[in-house]
Structures are given as structure tokens and as C-alpha cells.
VODREN-975328 format. One record per residue (C-alpha): residue number from 1; residue in three letters; x, y, z. Coordinates in pm, 1 decimal, always signed. Each point is the difference from the previous one (the first is absolute). Layout:
BEGIN
   pos   code          X          Y          Z
   NUM    ALA          X          Y          Z
...
This chain:
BEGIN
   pos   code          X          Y          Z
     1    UNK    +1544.2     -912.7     +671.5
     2    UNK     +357.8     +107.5     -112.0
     3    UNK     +144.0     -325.8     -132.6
     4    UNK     +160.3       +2.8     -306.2
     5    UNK     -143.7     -217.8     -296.8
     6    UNK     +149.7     -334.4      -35.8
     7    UNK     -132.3      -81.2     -351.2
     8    UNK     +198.0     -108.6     -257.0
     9    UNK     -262.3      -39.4     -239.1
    10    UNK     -327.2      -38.2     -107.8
    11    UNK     -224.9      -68.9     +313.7
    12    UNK     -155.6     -352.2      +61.1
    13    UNK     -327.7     +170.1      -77.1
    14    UNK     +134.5      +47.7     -346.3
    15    UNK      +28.5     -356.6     -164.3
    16    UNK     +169.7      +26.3     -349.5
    17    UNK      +56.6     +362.7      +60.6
    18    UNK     -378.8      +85.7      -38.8
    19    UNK     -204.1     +281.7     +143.8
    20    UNK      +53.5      +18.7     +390.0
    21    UNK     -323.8      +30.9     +189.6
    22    UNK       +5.7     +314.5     +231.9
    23    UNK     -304.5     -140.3     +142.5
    24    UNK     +160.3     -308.5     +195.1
    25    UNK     +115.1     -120.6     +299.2
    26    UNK     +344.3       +5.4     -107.2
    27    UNK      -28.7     +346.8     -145.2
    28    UNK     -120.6     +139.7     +394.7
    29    UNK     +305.6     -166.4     +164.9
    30    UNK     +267.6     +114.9     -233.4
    31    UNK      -86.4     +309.4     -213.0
    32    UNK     +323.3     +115.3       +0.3
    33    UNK     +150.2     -322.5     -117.2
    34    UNK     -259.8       -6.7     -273.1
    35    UNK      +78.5     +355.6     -123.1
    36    UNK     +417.3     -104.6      -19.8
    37    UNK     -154.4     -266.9     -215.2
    38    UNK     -201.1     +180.7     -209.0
    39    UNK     +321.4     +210.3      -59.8
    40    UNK     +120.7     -272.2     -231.4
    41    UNK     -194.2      +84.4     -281.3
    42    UNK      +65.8     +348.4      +10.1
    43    UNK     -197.0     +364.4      +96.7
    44    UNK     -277.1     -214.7      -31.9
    45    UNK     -199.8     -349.0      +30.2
    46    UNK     -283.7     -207.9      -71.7
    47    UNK     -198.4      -62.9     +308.1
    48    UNK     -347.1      -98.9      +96.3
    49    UNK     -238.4     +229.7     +258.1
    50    UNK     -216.7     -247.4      +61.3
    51    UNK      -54.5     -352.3     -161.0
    52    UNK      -87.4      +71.4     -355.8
    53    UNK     +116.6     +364.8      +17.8
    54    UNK     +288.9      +65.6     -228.6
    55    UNK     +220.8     +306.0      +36.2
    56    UNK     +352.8     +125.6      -67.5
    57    UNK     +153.8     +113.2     +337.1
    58    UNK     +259.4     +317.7      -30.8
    59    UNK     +257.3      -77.8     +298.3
    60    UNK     +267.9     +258.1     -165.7
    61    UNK      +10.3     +353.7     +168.7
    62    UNK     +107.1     +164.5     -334.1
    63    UNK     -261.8     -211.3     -203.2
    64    UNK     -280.3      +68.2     +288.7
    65    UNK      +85.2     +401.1      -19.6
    66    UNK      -27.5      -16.8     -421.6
    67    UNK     -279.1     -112.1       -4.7
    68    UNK     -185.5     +173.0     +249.2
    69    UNK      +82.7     +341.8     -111.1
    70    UNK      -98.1     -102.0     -393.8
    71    UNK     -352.3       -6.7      +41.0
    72    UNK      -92.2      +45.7     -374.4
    73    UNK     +188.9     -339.7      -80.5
    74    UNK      -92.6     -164.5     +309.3
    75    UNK     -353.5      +71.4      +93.5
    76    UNK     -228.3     -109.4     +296.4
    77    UNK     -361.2      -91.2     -150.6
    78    UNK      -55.9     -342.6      +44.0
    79    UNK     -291.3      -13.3     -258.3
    80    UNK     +300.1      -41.2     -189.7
    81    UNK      +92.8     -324.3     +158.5
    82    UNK      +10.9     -288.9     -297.6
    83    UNK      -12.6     -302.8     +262.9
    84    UNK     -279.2      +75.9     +167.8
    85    UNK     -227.9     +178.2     -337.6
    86    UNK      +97.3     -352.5     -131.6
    87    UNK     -155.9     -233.0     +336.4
    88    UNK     +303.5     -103.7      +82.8
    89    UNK      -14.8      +93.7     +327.8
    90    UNK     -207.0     -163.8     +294.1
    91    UNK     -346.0     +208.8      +53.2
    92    UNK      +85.2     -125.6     +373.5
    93    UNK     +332.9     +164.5       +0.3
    94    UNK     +147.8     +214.4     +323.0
    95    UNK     +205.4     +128.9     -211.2
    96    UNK     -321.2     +196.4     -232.6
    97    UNK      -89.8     +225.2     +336.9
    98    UNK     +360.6     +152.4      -28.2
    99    UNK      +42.4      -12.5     -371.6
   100    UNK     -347.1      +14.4     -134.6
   101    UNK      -51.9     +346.6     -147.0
   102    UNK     -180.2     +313.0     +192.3
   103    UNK      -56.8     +302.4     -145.4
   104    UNK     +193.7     +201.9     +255.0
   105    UNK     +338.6     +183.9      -63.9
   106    UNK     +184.9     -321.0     +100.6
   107    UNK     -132.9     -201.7     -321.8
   108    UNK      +25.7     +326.7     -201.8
   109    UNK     +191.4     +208.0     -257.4
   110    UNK      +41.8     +312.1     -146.0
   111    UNK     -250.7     +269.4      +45.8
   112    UNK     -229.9     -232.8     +210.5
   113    UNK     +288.8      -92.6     +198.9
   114    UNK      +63.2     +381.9     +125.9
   115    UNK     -347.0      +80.5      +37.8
   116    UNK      -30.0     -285.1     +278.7
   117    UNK     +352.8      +22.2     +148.3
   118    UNK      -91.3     +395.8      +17.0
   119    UNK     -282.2      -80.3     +227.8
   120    UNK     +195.5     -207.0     +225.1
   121    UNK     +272.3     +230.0      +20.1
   122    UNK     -243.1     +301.8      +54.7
   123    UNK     -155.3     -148.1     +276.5
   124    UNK     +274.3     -139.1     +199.3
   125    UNK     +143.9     +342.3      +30.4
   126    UNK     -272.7      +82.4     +192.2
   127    UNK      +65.7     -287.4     +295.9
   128    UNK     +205.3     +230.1     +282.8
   129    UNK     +255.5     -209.1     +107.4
   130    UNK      -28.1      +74.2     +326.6
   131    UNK     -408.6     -109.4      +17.5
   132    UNK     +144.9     -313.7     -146.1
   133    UNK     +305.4      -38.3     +280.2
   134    UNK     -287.4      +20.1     +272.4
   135    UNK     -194.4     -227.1     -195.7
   136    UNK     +261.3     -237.3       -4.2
   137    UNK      +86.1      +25.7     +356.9
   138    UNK     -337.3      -39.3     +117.6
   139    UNK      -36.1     -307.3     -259.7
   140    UNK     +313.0     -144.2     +170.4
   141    UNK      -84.4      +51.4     +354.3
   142    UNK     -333.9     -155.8      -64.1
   143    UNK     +147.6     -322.8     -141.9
   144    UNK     +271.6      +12.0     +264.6
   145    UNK     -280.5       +8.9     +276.5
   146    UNK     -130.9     -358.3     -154.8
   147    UNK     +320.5     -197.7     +102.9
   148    UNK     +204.6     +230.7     +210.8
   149    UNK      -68.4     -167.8     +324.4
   150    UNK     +118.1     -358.7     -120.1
   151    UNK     +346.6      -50.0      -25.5
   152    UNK      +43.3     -160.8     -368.6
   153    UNK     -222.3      +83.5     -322.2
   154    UNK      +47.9      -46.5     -382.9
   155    UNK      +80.8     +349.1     -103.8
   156    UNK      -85.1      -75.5     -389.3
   157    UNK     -350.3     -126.6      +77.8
   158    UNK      -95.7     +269.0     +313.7
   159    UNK     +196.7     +334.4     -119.1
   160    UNK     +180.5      +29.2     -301.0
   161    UNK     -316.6     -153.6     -253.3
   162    UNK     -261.3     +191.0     +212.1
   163    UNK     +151.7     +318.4      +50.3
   164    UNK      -40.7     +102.0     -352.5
   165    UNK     -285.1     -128.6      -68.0
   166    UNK     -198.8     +202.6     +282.4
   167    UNK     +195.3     +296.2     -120.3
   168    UNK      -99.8      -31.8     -317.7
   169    UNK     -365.0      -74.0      +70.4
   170    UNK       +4.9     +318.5     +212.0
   171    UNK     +141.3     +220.4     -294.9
   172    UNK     -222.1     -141.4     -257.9
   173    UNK     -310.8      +79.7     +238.7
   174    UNK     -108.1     -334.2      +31.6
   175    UNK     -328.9      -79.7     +210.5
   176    UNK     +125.0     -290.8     +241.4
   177    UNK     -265.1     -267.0     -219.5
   178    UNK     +220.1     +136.7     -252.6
   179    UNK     +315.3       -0.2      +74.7
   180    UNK      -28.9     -343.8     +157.8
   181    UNK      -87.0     -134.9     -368.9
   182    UNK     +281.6     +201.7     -132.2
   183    UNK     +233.5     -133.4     +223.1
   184    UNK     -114.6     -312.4      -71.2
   185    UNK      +38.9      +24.2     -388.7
   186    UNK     +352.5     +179.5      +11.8
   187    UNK     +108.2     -278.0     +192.9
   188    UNK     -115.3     -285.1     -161.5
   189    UNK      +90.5     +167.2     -323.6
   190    UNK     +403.5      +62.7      +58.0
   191    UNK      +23.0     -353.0     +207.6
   192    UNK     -142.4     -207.8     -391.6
   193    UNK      -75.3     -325.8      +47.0
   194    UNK     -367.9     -130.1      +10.6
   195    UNK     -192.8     +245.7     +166.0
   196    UNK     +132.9     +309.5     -262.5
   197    UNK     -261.6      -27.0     -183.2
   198    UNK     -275.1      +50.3     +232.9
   199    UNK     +221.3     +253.0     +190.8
   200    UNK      -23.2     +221.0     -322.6
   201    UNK     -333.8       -2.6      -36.7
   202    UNK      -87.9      +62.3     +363.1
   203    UNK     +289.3     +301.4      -12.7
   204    UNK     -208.7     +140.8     -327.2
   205    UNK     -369.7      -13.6     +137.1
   206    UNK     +134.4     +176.7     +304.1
   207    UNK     +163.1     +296.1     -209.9
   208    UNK     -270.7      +12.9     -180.5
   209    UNK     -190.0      +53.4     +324.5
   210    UNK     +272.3     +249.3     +123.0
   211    UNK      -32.9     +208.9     -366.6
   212    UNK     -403.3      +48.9      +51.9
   213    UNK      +38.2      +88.7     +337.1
   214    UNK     +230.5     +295.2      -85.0
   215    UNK     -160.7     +135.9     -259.4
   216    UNK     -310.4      +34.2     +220.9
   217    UNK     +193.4     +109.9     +345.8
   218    UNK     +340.9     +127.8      -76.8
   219    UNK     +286.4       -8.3     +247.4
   220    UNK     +340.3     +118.3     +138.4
   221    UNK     +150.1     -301.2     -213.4
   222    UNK     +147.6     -144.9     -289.9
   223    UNK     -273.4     -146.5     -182.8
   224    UNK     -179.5     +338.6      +30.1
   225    UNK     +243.7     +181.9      -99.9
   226    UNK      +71.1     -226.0     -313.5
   227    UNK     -392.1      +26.2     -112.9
   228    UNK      +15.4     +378.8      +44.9
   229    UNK     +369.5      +31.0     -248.1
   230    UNK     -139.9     +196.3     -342.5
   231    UNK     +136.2     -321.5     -198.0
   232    UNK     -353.7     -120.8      +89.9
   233    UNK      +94.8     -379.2      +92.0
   234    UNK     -332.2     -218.6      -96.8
   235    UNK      -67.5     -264.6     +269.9
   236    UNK     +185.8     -279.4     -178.1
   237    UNK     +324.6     +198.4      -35.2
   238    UNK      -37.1      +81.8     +353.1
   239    UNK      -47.8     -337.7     +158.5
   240    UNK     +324.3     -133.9     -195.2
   241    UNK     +161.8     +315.5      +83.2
   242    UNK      -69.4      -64.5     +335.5
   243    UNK     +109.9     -331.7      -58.4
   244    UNK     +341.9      +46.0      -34.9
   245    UNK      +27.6     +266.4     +227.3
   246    UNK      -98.3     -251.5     +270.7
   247    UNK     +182.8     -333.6      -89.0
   248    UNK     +308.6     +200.8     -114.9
   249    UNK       +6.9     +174.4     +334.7
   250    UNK      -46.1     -246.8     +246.7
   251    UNK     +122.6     -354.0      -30.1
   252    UNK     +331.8     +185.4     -153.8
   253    UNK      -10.0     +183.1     +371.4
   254    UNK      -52.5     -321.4     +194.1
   255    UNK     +355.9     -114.3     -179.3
   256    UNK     +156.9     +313.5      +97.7
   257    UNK      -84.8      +29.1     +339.4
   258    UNK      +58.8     -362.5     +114.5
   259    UNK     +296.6      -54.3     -193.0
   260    UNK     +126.7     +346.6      +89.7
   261    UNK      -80.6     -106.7     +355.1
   262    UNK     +168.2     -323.8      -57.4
   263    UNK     +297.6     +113.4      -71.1
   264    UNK      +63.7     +228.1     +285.5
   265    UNK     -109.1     -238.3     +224.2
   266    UNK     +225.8     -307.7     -160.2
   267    UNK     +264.4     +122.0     -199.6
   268    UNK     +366.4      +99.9     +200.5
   269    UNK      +81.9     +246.7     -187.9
   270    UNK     -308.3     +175.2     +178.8
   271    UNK      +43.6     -122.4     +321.4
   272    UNK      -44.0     +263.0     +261.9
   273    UNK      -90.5     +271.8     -216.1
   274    UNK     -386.8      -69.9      -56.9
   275    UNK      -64.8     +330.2     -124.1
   276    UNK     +205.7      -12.3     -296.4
   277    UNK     -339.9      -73.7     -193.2
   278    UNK      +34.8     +259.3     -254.5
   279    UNK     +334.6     -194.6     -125.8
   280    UNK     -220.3     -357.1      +64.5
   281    UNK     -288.2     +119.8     -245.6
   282    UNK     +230.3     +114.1     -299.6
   283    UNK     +200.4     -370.3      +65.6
   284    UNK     -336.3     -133.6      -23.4
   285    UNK      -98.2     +161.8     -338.9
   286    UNK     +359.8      -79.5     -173.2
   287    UNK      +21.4     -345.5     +135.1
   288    UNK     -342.6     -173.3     +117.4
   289    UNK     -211.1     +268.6     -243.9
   290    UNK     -396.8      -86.2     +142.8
   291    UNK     -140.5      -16.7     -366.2
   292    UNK     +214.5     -225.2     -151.1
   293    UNK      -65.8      -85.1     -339.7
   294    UNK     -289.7     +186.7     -177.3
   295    UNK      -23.4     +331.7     -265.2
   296    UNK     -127.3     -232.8     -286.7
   297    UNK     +100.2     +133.5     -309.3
   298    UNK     -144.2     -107.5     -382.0
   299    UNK     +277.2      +53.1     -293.9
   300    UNK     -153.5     +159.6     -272.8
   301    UNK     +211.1     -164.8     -260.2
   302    UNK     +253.6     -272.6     +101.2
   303    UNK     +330.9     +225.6     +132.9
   304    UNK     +357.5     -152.3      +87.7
   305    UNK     +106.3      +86.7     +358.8
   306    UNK     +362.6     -120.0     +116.7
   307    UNK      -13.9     -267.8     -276.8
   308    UNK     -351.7     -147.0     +110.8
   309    UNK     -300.5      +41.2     -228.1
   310    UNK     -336.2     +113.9     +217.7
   311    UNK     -227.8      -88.9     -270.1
   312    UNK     -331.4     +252.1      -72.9
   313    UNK     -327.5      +17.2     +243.9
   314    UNK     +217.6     -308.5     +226.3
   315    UNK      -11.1     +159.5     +331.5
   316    UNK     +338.2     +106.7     +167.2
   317    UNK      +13.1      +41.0     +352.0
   318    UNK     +236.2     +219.0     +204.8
   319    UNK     +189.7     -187.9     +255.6
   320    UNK      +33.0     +302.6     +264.7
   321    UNK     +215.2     -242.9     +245.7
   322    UNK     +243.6     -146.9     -226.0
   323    UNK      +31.5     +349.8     -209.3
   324    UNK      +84.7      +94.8     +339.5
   325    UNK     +256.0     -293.0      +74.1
   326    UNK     +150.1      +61.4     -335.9
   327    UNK     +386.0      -84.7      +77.5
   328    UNK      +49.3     +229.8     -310.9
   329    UNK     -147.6     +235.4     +251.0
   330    UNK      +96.7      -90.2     +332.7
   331    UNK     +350.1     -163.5       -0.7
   332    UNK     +175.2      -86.8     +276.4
   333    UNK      -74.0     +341.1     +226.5
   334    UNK     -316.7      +90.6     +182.6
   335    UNK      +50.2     +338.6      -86.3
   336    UNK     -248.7      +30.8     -217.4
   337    UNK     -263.3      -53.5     +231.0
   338    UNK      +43.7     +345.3      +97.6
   339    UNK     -161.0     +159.7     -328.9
   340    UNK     -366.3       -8.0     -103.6
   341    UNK      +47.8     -130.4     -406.6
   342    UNK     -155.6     -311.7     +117.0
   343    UNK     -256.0     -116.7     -201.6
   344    UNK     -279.9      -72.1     +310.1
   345    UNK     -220.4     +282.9      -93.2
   346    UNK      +36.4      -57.6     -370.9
   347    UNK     +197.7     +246.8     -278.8
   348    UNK     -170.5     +188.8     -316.7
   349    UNK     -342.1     +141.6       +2.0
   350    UNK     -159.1     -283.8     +166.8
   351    UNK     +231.4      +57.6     +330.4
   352    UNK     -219.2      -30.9     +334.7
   353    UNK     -122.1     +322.7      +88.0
   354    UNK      -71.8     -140.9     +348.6
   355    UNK     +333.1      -48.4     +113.5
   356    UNK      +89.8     +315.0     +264.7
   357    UNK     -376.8     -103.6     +196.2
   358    UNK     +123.7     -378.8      -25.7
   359    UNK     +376.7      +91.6     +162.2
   360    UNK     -225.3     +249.5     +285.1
   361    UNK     -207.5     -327.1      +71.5
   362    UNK     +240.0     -226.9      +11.8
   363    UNK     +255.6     +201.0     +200.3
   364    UNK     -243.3     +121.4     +235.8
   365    UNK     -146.9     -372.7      +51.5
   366    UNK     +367.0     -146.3      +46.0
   367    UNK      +84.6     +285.2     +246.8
   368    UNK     -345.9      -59.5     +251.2
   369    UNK      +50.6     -332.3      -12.5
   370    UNK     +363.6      +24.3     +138.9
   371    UNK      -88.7     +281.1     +203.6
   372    UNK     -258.5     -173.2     +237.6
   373    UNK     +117.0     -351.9      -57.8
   374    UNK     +346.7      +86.2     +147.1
   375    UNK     +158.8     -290.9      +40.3
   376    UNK     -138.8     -200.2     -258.6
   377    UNK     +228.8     -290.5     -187.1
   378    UNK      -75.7     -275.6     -275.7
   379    UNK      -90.1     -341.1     +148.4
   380    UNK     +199.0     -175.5     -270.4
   381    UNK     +260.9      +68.9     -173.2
   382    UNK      +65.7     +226.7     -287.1
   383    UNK      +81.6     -265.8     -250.3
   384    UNK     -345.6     -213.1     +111.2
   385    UNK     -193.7     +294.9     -126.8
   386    UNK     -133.0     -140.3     -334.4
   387    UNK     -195.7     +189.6     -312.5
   388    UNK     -381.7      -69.5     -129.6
   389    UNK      -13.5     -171.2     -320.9
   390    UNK     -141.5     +284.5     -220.8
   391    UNK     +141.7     +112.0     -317.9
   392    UNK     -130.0     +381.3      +87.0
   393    UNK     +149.1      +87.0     +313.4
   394    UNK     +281.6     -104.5     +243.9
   395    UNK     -176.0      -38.1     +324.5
   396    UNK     +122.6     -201.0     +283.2
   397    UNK     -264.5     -328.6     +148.4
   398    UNK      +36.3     +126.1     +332.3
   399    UNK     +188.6     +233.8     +221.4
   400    UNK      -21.3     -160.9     +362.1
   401    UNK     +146.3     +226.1     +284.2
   402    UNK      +14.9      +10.7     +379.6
   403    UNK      -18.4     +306.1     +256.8
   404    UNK      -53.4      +94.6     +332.3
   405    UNK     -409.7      +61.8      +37.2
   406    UNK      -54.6     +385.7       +7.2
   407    UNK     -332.0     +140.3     +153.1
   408    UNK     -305.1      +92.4     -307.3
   409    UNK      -14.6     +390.0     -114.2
   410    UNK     -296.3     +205.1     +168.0
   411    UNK     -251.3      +33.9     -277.5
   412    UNK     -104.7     +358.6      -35.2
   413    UNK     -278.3       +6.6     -285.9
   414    UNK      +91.8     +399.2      -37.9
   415    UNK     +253.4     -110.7     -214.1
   416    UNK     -201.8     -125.0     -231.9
   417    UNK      +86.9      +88.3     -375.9
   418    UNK     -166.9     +298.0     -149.3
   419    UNK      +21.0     -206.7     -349.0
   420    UNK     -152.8     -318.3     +165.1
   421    UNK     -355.1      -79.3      -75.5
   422    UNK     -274.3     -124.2     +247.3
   423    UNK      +10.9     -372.0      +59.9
   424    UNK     -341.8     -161.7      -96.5
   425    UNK     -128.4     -303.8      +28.6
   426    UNK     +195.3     -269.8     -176.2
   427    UNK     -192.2     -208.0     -255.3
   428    UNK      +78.2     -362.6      -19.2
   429    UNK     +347.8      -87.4      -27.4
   430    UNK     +119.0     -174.1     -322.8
   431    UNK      +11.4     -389.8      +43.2
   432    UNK     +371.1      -68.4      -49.1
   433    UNK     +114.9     +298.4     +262.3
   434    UNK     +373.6      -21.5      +85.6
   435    UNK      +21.0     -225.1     +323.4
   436    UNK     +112.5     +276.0     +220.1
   437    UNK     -124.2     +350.9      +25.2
   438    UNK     -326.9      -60.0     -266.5
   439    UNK     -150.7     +362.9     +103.0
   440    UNK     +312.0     +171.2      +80.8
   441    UNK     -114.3     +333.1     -123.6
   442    UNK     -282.3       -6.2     +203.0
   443    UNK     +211.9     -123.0     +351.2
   444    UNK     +244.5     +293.5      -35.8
   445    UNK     -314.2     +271.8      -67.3
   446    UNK     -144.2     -106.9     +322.5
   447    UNK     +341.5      -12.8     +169.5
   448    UNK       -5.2     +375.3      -90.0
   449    UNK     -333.6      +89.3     +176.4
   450    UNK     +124.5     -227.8     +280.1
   451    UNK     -280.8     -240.4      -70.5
């Protein structure tokens, strides 16, 4: 996971220097090596997101920072986007559910931008952090429980991309019908590929559900909370609100923890010391950041930066991990991992105003997994680990471990969550549920009551 590029030029995926696909094969076993590449042509490069999806990828710390904090030259409404206004690109595309405009403060500007980033911000001051440590513990030790007395499990596939998701469905005040559809949509919706497109619309008919619900019976949670803000959110702005609360909280989190994880369990310089996971989290977020390449922006006239032109309403994505990587940035010391100016969470007034609730989950998941698993190890080597092909995030395929089999947790449903809603009857499942864990909302709710 630490190898140093070998590229000397333009990737294979790149014939006669053309856009590289972030998309492929190649891209998911080499990102790295793709990002030196890139670093030929400058602060930034033309790329593709997905086949047919054109884009001009900033890999340049410097660059990166610019143009994040100049939101009046750079802006983030993709109404504005030329290609797609134009039908040039596939109605199909994975690519629209990430890039496709929402009327939420991630797709806005301006005045509309602060009115929906003030909700947001307004109502995740009210989440106590402690409610949300216990959550998370009680999160972890359920999904613990479910492999705990094996000896080997995936740690990707049973912890790290469930914990978050349960947390999050909790939070939100999800029913368990629900949250099992939301959990199905974030999923399908971060991972691209074939089912994306269904996943969206499943994820929006169940917010939509989740928005009526609290307007009629408000909770102890954050979609309450947001309906009852005096902005006065209509149910629209709410559901894509809610939107990229959700997807920009939890397969980001799944990154962190495994790879966090990963790297105390594999790399030397943490052997022995498996509760140095504060230090593994911020070397996660400067060198294997979980959202990798996103923060579209749209020129609004063509602008020079570092000698490239980014032409007007083109979209120009932020490359998070090779900003990151930057050897402008980085050089030939590790010191730097030490201070927070990565670019993880973002810069400017669009910066993630998530990120101290995503460090508490993450920490806190890392730490009860290492707590009860005590002796736990990777069952392959560090260097066999290997990344998912995704141009959005940098997520491992699989984090296989071993351990000695430790006894399940009592269940005591008196710890229920004061926040958590009464599980009712789940409605059909969608057709295309994930193959493991389709109604995991539902499975941890009656874990709770000890059902």
C-alpha cells in the first residue's frame, strides 16, 4: 500500500497521451502510479470518470487549494455543465448519480449555498458526541457478534462498510424498511457500475419516505431536526440534503476504518503498538484520502491555472489523494503527516462540516475492533491488499483477517438508543439487494431487543 510509483510516463491506459480512465481496472490496481503520471502535464489533467465522462483532474496541492477557496471563479452548480446540457454524456452514466446536479448546498453557490450548509451545520451541533461514541460501540459490538466466533472474516465486507451505515441509519431515524433501502442505495450508489442507477432511485423513494414520516412524527434525530431549522427546507431540498449527508458520510468511513485498520494491523512501522490509531487515521487522510477524486467545479470563464487552461462550464474535479501525495507537498519526510492541512475534508466554504463526528466514528470503530479482537492479524500480506476500481473513493476489495474466536456480547435491549425508532415490519426488499446483509437495518434493531 506504500510502494512508490514506478511510472515513467503516461500509463498504458493512456494511448497517445489521451484522457486516462479513472474508472478501469488498471486505474484500481495502481492509483498512485496513475496520479505520478498525471503529474506530467502539470497541476492538472484530462481524465475520464466514467466512459464518455470528460473532466480535468487537479493532482497539484497548490492548484487543488486555489481553487477551492475561489468559489466565485470556480463554482459548483452543475446546471452549468456544457457536456452534459449538450447530450454528450450517456443518460446511462454512473458517473450522473455523483455529478448530476441536486439542489442541496453541495451543488450550490452563494446565498443558496449558506442557507443549506447553515442547516447542516446547525444541526450537527446538536449530535452529543458521547450519544454517538455509545452508538458506535454498540454498532460495533453488534457486527463483531456476527463473526466473532470464527477465526477469519473479511473486515471490509462485515465491519468497516456496515458500521457506518447502521450508524448512520440510526442518526437519520430510519425505520428498519427504511434504512434497509437506504443502505441499499448508498451502497450501490458510491460502488458505480450497473446497478447505480437503480440504487439512486431506490435511495430517493426511501428519503422521500423518511421526509413524510418526520414531518408527521418528529424525532430525537437528524432528519427532524433538519425539517424543524427556520430555513424551512421543502421536501426536495431535504431529500438531496439528506443525500449527501448519507453517501458523504459513510462509504468515506468504510475507507477510513478498514484502511486505518489495515495499516495497524500490516504496516511495521505499527507493529506492536495497535493503539496508535489516532496517528493511523490522519496517515490515512494525507496518504490513502477515502474520497478520492470529487468537488466538481464549473469555470465561469476559461481561467489559466499553472499554465493549463480549464476551459468554462468543463467540469474540474479535485483529486483529494494526489493533492495529498503532492511531492511539492510531501518530499522526502513523513513529517507532514503530523498536521491536519490535508485536503480529505475539503478547503474553502464547501469544506466538510462532518469531519470531527467522522474522526469519533472511525476512531471509536478502529479501537472496539482491536479491543475485543485482541490478537487479530492480516491473512495476507500488506502489499496483496489491492484498491476498488472507482474514480470516487480509495477503498480496498477486501480486508481478510484471522483471530482467535472470542465468546458473543450479552445482548441487553436496555441499551437501546433513545434516538432509535421502533422497528416495523419491513416491506419487500428491493430486487437487486446487496448479496450479503439485504435487511441489515432491520437484523441489528432486533439484535437490540434481543429478538
Amino acid at each position: 500500500m506504500n510502494q512508490d510509483s514506478a511510472h515513467h510516463g503516461p500509463p498504458p491506459s493512456c494511448p497517445a497521451h489521451g484522457r486516462i480512465g479513472l474508472y478501469t481496472s488498471e486505474f484500481g490496481a495502481d492509483p498512485d502510479g496513475h496520479y505520478a503520471a498525471l503529474r506530467q502535464y502539470g497541476s492538472s489533467a484530462p481524465v475520464e470518470m466514467a466512459p464518455g465522462v470528460e473532466a480535468e483532474l487537479v493532482t497539484g496541492y497548490a492548484a487543488a487549494l486555489h481553487i477551492l477557496q475561489n468559489p466565485a471563479t470556480f463554482v459548483r452548480d452543475s446546471r452549468r455543465w456544457r457536456a452534459l446540457a449538450e447530450g454528450r454524456v450517456p443518460e446511462d452514466s454512473p458517473a450522473l448519480a455523483m455529478m448530476a446536479y441536486r439542489p442541496n448546498a453541495l451543488f450550490s453557490d452563494g446565498l443558496e449555498h449558506s442557507r443549506l450548509r447553515q442547516v447542516v451545520t446547525d444541526t450537527l451541533a446538536t449530535v452529543d458526541p458521547h450519544e454517538l461514541d455509545r452508538h458506535v460501540q454498540q454498532v460495533a459490538t453488534y457486527l463483531i457478534d456476527q463473526f466473532c466466533g470464527g477465526s477469519e472474516t473479511d473486515l471490509l465486507v462485515d465491519y468497516a462498510m456496515q458500521l457506518p451505515l447502521l450508524v448512520y441509519s440510526e442518526l437519520f431515524g430510519c425505520t428498519a424498511d427504511i434504512g434497509d433501502r437506504v443502505i441499499y442505495g448508498i451502497s450501490g450508489i458510491f460502488a458505480g457500475g450497473a446497478d447505480a442507477e437503480h440504487a439512486n432511485k431506490v435511495l430517493g423513494e426511501a428519503l422521500y419516505e423518511l421526509v413524510k414520516l418526520k414531518r408527521r412524527s418528529p424525532g430525537r434525530d437528524i432528519t427532524s431536526r433538519m425539517l424543524q431549522h427556520g430555513a424551512g427546507l421543502s421536501d426536495d431540498e431535504m431529500v438531496n440534503q439528506l443525500v449527501t449527508l448519507l453517501s458523504g458520510g459513510t462509504a468515506p468511513l468504510a475507507s477510513l476504518i478498514s484502511t486505518g485498520t489495515a495499516l495497524l494491523l500490516g504496516d511495521d512501522r505499527y507493529a506492536g503498538t495497535h493503539f496508535l490509531v489516532e496517528e493511523a487515521i490522519q496517515e490515512v487522510l494525507w496518504r490513502h484520502a477515502p474520497i478520492a477524486n470529487y468537488a466538481v467545479h464549473y469555470p465561469v470563464q476559461d481561467v489559466e491555472v499553472d499554465g493549463r487552461v480549464l476551459r468554462a462550464d468543463e467540469p474540474v474535479v479535485i483529486s483529494f489523494a494526489a493533492a495529498n501525495t503532492d511531492p511539492a507537498v510531501v518530499g522526502n519526510s513523513s513529517h507532514h503527516l503530523r498536521g491536519r492541512s490535508h485536503l480529505a475534508f475539503g478547503a474553502g466554504p464547501h469544506v466538510c462540516p462532518a469531519k470531527d463526528p467522522a474522526i469519533l466514528i472511525g476512531r471509536t470503530a478502529i479501537e472496539a475492533l482491536l479491543t475485543r479482537l485482541t490478537d487479530v492479524e492480516l491473512a495476507v500480506g500488506m502489499r496483496q491488499l489491492s484498491w476498488q476500481p472507482t474514480p470516487w473513493g480509495k477503498t480496498l476489495t477486501a480486508l481478510p483477517v484471522r483471530f482467535t474466536p472470542v465468546p458473543r456480547s450479552p445482548k441487553r435491549s436496555s441499551e437501546m438508543p433513545a434516538a432509535a425508532p421502533a422497528a416495523t415490519p419491513a416491506a419487500q426488499a428491493p430486487a437487486a439487494q446487496p448479496a450479503r446483509g439485504g435487511k441489515r437495518w432491520t437484523s441489528f434493531l432486533n439484535w437490540l431487543k434481543g429478538v
